[in-house]
Chimera marker file (.cmm) of the C-alpha trace (Angstrom):
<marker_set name="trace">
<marker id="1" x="54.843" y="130.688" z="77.053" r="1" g="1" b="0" radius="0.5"/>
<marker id="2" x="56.649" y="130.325" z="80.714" r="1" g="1" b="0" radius="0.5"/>
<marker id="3" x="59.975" y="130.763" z="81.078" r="1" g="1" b="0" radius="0.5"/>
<marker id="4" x="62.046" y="128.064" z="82.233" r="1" g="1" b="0" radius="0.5"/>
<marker id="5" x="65.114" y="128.573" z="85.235" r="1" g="1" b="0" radius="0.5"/>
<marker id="6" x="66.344" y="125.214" z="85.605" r="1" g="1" b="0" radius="0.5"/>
<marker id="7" x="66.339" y="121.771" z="83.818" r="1" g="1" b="0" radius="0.5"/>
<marker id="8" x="63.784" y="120.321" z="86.363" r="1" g="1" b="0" radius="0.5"/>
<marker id="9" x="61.438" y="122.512" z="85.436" r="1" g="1" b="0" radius="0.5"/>
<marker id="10" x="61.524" y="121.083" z="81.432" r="1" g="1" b="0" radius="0.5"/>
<marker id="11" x="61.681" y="117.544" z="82.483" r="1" g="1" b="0" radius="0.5"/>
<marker id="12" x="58.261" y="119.063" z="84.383" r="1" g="1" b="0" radius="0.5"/>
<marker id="13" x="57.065" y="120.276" z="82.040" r="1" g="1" b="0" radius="0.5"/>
<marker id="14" x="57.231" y="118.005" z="79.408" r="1" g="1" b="0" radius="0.5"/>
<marker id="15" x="56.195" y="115.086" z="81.755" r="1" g="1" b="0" radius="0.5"/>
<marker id="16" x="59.547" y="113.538" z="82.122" r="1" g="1" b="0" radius="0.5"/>
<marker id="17" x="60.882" y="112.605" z="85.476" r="1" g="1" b="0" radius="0.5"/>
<marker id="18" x="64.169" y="111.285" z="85.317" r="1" g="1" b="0" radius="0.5"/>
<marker id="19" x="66.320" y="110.554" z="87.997" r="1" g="1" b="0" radius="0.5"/>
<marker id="20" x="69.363" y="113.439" z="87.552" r="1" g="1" b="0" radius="0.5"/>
<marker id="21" x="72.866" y="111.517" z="88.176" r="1" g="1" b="0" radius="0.5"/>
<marker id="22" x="74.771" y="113.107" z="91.509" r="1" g="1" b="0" radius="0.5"/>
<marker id="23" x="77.637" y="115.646" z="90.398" r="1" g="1" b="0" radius="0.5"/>
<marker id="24" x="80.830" y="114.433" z="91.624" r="1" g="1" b="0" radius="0.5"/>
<marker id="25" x="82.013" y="116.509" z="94.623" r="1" g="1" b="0" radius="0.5"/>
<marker id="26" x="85.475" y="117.715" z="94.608" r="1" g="1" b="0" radius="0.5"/>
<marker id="27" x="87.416" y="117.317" z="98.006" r="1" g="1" b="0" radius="0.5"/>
<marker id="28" x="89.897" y="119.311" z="98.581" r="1" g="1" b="0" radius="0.5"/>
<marker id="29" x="92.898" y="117.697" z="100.445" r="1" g="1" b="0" radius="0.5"/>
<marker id="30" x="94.666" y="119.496" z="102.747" r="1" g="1" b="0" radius="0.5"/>
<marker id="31" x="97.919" y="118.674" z="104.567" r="1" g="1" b="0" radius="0.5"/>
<marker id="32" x="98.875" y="119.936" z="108.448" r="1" g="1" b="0" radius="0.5"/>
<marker id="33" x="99.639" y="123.122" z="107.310" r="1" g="1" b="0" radius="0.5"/>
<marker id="34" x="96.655" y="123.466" z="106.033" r="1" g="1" b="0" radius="0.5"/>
<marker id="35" x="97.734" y="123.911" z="102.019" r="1" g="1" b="0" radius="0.5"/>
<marker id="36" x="96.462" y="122.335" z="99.251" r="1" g="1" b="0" radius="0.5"/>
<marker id="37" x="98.871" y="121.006" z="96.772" r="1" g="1" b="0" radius="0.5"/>
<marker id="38" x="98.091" y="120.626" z="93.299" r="1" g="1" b="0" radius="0.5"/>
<marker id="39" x="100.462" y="120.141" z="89.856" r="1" g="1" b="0" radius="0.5"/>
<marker id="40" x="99.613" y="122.293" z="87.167" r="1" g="1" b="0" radius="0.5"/>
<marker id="41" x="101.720" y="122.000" z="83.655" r="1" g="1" b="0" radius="0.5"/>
<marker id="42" x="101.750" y="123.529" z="80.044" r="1" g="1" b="0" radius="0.5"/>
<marker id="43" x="103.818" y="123.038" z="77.161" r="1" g="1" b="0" radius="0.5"/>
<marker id="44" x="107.146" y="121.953" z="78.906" r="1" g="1" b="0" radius="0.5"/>
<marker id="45" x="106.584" y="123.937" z="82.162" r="1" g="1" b="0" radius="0.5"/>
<marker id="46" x="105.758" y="122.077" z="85.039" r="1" g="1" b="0" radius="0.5"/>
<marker id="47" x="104.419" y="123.833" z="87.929" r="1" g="1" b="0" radius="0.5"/>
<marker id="48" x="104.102" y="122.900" z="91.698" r="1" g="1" b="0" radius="0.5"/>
<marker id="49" x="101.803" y="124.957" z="93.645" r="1" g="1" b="0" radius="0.5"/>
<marker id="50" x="100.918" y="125.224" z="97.403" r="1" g="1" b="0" radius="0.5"/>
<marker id="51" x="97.932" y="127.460" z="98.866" r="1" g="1" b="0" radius="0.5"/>
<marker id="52" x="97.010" y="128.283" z="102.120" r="1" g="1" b="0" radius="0.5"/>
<marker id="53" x="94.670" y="131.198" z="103.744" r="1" g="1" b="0" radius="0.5"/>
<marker id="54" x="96.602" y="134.428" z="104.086" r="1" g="1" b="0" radius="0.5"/>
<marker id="55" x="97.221" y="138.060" z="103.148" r="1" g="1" b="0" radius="0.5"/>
<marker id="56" x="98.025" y="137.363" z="99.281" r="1" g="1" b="0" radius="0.5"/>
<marker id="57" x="101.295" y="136.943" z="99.176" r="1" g="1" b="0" radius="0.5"/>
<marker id="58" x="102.739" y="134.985" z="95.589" r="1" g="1" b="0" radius="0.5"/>
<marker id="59" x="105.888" y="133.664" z="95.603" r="1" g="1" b="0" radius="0.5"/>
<marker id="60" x="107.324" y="131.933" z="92.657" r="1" g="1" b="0" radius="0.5"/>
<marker id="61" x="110.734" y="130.380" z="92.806" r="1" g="1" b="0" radius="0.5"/>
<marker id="62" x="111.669" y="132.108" z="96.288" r="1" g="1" b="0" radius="0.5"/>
<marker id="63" x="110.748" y="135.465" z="94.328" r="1" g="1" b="0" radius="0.5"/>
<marker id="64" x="107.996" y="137.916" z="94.432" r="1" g="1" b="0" radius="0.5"/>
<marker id="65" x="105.732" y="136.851" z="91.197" r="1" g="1" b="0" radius="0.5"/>
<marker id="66" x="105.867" y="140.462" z="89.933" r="1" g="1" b="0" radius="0.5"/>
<marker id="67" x="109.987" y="139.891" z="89.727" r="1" g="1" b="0" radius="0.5"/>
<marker id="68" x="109.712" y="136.406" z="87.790" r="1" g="1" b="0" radius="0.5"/>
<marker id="69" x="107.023" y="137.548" z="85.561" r="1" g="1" b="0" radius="0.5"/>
<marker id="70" x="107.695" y="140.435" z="84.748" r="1" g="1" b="0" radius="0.5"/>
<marker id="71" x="105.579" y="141.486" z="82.038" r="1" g="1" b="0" radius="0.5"/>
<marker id="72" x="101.780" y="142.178" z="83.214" r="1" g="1" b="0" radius="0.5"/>
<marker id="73" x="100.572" y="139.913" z="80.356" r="1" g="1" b="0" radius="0.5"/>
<marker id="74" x="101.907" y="137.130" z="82.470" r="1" g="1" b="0" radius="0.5"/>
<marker id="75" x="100.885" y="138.280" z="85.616" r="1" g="1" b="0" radius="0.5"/>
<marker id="76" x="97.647" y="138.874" z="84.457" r="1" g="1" b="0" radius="0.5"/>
<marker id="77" x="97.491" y="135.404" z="83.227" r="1" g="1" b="0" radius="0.5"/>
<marker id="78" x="99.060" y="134.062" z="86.667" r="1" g="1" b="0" radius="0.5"/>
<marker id="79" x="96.219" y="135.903" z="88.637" r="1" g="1" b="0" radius="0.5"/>
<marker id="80" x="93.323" y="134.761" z="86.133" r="1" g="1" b="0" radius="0.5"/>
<marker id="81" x="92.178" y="131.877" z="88.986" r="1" g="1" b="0" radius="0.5"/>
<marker id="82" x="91.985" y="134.181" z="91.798" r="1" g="1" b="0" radius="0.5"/>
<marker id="83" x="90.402" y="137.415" z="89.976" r="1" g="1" b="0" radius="0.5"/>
<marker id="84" x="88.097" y="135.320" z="88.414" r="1" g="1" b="0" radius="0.5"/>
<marker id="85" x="86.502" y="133.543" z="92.021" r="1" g="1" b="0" radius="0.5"/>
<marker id="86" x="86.675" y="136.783" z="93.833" r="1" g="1" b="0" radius="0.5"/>
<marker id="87" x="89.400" y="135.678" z="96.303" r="1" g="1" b="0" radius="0.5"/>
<marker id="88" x="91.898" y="138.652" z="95.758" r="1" g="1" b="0" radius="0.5"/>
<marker id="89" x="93.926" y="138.895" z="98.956" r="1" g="1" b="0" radius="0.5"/>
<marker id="90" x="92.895" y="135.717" z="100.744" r="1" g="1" b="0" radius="0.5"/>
<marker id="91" x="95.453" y="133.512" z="99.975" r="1" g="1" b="0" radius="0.5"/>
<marker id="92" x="98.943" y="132.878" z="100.337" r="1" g="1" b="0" radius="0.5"/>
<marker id="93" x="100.494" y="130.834" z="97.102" r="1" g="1" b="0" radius="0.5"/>
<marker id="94" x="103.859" y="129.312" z="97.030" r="1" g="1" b="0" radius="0.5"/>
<marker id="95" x="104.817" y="127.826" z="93.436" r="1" g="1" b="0" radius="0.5"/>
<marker id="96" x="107.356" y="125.800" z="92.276" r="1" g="1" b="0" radius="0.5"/>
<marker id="97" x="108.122" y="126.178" z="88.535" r="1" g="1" b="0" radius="0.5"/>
<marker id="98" x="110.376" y="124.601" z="86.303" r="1" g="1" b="0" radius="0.5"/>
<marker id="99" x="110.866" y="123.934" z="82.277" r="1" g="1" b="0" radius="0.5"/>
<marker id="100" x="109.409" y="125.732" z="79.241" r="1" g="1" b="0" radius="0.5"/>
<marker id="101" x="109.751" y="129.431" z="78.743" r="1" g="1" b="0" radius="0.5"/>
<marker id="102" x="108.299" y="132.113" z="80.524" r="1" g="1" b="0" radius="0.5"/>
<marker id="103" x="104.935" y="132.243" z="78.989" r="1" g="1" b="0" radius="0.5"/>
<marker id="104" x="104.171" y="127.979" z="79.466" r="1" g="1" b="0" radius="0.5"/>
<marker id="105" x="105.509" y="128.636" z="83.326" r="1" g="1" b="0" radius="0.5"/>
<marker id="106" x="102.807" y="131.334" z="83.846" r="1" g="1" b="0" radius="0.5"/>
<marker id="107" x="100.028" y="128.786" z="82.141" r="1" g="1" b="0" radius="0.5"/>
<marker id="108" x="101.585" y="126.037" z="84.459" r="1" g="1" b="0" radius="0.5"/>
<marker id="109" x="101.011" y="128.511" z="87.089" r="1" g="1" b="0" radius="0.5"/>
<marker id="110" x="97.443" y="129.452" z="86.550" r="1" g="1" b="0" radius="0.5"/>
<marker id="111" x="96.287" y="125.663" z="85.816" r="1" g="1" b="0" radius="0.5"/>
<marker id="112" x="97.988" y="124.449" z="89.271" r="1" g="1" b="0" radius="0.5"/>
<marker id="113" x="96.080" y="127.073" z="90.947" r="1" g="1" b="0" radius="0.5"/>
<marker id="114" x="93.022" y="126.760" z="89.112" r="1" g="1" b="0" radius="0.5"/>
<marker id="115" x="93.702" y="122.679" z="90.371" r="1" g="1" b="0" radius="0.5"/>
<marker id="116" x="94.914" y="123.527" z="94.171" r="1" g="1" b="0" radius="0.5"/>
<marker id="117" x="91.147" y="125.402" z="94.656" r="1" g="1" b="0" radius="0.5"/>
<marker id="118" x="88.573" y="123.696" z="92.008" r="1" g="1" b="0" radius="0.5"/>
<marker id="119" x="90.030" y="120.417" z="91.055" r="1" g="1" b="0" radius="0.5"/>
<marker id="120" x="88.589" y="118.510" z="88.056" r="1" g="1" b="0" radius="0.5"/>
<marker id="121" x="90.320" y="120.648" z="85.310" r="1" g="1" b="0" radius="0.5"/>
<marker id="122" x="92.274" y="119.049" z="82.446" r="1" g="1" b="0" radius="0.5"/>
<marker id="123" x="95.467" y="120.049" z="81.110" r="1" g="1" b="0" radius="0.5"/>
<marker id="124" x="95.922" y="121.945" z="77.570" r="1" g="1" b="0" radius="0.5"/>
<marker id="125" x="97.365" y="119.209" z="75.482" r="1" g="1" b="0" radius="0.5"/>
<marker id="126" x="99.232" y="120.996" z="72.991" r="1" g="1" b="0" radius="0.5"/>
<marker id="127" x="102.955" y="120.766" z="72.488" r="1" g="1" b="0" radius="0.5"/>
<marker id="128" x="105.322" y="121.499" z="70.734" r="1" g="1" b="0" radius="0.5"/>
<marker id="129" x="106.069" y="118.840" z="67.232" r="1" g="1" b="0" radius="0.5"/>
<marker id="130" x="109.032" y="117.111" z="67.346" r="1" g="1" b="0" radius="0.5"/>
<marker id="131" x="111.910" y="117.613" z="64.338" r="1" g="1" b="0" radius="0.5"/>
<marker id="132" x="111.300" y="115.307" z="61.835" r="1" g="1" b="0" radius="0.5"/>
<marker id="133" x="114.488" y="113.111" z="59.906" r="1" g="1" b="0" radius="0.5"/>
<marker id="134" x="114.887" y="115.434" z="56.724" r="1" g="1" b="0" radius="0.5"/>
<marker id="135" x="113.156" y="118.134" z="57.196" r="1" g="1" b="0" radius="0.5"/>
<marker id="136" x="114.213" y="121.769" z="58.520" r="1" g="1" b="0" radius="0.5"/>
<marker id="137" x="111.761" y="121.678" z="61.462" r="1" g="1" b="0" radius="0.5"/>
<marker id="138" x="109.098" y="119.774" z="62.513" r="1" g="1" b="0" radius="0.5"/>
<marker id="139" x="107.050" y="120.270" z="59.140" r="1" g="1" b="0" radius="0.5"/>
<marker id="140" x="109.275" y="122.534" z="57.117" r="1" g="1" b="0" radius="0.5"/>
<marker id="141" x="111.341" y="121.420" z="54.274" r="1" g="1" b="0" radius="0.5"/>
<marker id="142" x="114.500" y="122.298" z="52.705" r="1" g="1" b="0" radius="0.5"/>
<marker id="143" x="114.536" y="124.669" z="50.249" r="1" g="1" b="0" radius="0.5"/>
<marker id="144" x="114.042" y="123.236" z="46.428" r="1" g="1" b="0" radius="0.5"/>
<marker id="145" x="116.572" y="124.104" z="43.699" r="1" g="1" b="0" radius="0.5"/>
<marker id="146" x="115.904" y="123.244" z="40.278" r="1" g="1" b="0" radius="0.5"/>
<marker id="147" x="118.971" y="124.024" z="38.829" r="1" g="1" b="0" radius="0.5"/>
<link id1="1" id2="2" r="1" g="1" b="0" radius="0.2"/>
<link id1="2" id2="3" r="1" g="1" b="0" radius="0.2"/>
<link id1="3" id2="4" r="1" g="1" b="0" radius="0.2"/>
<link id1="4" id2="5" r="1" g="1" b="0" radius="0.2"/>
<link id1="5" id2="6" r="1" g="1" b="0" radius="0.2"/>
<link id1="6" id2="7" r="1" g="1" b="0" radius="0.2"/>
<link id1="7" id2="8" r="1" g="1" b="0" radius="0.2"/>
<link id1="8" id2="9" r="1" g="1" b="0" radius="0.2"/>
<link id1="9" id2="10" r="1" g="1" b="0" radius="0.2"/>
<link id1="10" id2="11" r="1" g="1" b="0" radius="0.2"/>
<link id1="11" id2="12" r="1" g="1" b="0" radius="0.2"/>
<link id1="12" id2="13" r="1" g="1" b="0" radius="0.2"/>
<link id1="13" id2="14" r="1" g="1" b="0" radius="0.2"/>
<link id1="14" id2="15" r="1" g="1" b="0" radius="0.2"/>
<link id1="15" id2="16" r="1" g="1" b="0" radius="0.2"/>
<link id1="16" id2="17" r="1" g="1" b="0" radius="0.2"/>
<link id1="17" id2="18" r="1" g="1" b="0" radius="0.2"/>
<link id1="18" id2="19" r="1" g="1" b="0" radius="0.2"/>
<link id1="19" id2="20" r="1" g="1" b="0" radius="0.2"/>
<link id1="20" id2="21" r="1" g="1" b="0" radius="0.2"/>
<link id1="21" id2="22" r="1" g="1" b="0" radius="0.2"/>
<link id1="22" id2="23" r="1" g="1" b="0" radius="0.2"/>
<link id1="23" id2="24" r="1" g="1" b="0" radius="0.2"/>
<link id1="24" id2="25" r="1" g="1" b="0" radius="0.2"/>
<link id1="25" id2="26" r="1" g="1" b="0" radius="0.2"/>
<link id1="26" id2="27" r="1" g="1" b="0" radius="0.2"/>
<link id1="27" id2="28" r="1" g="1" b="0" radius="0.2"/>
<link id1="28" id2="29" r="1" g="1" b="0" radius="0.2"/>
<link id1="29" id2="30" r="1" g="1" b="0" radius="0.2"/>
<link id1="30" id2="31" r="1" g="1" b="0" radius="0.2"/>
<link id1="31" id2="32" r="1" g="1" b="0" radius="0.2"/>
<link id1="32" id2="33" r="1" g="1" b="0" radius="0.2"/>
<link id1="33" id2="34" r="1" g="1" b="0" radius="0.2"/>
<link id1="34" id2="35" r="1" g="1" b="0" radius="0.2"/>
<link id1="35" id2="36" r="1" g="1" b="0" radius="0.2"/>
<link id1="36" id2="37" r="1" g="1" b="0" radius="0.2"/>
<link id1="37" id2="38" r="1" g="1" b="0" radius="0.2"/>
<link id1="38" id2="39" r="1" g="1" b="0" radius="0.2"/>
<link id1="39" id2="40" r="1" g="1" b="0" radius="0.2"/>
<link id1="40" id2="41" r="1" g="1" b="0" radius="0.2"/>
<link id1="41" id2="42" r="1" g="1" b="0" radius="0.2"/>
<link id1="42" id2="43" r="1" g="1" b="0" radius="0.2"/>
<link id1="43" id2="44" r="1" g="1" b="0" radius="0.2"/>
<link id1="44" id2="45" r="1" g="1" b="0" radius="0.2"/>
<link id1="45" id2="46" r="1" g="1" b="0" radius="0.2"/>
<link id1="46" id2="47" r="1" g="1" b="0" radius="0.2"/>
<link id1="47" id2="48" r="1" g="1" b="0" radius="0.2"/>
<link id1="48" id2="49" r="1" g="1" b="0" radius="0.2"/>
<link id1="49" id2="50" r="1" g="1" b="0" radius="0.2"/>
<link id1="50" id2="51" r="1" g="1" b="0" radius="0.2"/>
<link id1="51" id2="52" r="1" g="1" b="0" radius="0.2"/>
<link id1="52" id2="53" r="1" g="1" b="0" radius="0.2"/>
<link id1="53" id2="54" r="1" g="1" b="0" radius="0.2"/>
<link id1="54" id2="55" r="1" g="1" b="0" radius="0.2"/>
<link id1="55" id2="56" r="1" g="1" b="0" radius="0.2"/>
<link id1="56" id2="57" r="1" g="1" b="0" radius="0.2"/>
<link id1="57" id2="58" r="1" g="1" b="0" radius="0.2"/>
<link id1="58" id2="59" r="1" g="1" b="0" radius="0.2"/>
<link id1="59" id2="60" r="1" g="1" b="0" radius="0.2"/>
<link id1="60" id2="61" r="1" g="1" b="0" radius="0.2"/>
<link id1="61" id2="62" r="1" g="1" b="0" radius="0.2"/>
<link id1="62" id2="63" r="1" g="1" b="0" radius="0.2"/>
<link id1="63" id2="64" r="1" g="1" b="0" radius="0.2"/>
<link id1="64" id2="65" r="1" g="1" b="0" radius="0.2"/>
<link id1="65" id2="66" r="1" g="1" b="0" radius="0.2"/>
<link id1="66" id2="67" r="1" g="1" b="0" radius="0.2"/>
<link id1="67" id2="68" r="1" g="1" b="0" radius="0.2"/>
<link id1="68" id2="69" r="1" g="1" b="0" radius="0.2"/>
<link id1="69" id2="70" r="1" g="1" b="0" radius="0.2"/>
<link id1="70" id2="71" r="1" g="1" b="0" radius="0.2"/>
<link id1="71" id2="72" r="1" g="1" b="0" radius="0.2"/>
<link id1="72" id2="73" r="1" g="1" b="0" radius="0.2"/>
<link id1="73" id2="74" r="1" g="1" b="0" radius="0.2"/>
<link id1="74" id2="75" r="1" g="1" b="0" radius="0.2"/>
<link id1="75" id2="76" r="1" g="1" b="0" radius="0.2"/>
<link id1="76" id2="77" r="1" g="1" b="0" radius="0.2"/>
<link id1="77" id2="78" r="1" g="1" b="0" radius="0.2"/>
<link id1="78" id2="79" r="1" g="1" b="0" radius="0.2"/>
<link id1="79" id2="80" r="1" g="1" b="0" radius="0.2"/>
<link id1="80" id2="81" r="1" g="1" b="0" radius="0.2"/>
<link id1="81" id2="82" r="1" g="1" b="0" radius="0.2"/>
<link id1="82" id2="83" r="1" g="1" b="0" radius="0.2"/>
<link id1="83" id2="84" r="1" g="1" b="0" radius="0.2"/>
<link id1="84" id2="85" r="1" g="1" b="0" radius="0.2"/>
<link id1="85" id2="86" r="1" g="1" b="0" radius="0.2"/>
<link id1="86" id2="87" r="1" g="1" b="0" radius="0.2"/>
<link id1="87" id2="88" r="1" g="1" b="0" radius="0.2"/>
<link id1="88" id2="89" r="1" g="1" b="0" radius="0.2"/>
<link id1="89" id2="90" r="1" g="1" b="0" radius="0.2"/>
<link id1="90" id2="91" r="1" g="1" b="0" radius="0.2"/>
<link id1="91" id2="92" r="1" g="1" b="0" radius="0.2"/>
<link id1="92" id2="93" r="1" g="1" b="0" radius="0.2"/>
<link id1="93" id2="94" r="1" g="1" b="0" radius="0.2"/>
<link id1="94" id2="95" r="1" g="1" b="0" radius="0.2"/>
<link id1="95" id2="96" r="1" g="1" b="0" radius="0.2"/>
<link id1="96" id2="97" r="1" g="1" b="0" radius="0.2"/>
<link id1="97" id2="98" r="1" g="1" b="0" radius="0.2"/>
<link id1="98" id2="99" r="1" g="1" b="0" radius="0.2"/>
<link id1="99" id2="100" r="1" g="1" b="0" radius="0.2"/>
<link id1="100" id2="101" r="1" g="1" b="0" radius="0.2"/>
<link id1="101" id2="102" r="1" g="1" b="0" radius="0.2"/>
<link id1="102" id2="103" r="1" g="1" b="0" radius="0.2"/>
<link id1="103" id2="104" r="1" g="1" b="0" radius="0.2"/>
<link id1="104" id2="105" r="1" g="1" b="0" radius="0.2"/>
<link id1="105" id2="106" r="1" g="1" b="0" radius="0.2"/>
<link id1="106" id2="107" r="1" g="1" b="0" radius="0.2"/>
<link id1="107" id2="108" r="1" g="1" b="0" radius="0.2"/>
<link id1="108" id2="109" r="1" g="1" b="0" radius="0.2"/>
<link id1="109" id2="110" r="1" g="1" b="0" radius="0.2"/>
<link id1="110" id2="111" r="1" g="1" b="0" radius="0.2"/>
<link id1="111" id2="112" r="1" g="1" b="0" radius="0.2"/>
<link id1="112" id2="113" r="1" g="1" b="0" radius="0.2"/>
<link id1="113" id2="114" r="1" g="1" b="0" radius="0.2"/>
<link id1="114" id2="115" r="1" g="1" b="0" radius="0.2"/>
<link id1="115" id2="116" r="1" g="1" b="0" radius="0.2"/>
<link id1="116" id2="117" r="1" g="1" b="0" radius="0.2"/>
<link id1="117" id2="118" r="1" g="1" b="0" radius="0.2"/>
<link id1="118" id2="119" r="1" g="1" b="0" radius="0.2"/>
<link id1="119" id2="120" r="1" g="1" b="0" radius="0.2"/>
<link id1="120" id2="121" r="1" g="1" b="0" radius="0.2"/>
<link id1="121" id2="122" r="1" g="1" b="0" radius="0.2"/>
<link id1="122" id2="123" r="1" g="1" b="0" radius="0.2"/>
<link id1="123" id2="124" r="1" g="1" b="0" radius="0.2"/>
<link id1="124" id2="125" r="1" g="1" b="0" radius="0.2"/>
<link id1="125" id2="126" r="1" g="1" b="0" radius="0.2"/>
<link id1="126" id2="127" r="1" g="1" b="0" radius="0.2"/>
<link id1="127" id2="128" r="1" g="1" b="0" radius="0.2"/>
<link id1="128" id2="129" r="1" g="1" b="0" radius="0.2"/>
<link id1="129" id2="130" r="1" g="1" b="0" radius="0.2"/>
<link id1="130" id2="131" r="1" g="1" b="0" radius="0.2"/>
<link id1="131" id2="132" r="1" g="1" b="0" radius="0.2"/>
<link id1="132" id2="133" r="1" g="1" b="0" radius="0.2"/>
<link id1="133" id2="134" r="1" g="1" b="0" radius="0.2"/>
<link id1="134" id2="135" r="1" g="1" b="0" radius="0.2"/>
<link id1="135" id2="136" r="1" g="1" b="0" radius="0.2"/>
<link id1="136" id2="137" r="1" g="1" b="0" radius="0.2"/>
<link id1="137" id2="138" r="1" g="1" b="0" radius="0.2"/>
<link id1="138" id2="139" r="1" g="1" b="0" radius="0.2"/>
<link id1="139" id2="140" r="1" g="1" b="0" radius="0.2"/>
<link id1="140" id2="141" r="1" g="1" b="0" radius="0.2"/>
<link id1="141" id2="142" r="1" g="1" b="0" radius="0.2"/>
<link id1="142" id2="143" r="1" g="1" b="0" radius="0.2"/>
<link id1="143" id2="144" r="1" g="1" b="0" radius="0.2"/>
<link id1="144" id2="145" r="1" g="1" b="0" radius="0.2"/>
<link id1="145" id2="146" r="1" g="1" b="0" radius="0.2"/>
<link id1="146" id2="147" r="1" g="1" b="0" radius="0.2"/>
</marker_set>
């Protein structure tokens, strides 16, 4: 039996020739500078994030990244875009963050970036539950006494 590299090939060779649908190109927009702007958010953090060619430099909030973030989990997860698409030390990012804790900026972060340079990425939906009427928290009740 023949191996198979591509989906082509099966519709080949099992005598199907359908017409494959065009995948939607992303283009990127870029202003005069030359940046490209994207919004990234997570849980209540809401990120704005600008990048341009250069040496590598992150800034976040007018600060180095290392100095907001300063645990390397969150770096780590800051950098995750850039790592993973080999482009260490090619471009210049300039973010923006507001809202949320430190851990939903650094996923705001790393989905605006992810958005600036790929596009067509949706957010991670999950919040936080609001506090219900009665309750102690969102699902938690008061404690029950029986005497």
């Amino acid at each position: 039996m023949a191996e198979l590299s591509s989906l082509a090939e099966l519709g080949a060779a099992t005598g199907q020739t359908a017409a494959q649908p065009a995948a939607p190109v992303h283009v990127q927009k870029l202003d005069k500078q030359g940046r490209a702007y994207a919004t990234g958010k997570r849980k209540d953090a809401i990120a704005r994030v600008w990048v341009k060619p250069g040496s590598g430099k992150i800034t976040v909030n007018d600060k180095e990244f290392s100095a907001y973030f300063a645990r390397p989990v969150l770096q780590m997860v800051l950098r995750q875009p850039i790592v993973a698409t080999n482009r260490d030390g090619q471009f210049d990012i300039v973010v923006s963050v507001s809202g949320g804790g430190l851990s939903g900026q650094a996923g705001a972060v790393r989905h605006g970036i992810s958005k600036a340079k790929g596009g067509f990425l949706t957010r991670d939906s999950r919040t936080v539950e609001r506090k219900k009427y009665g309750k102690a928290k969102a699902r938690r009740s008061f404690q029950f006494s029986k005497r």
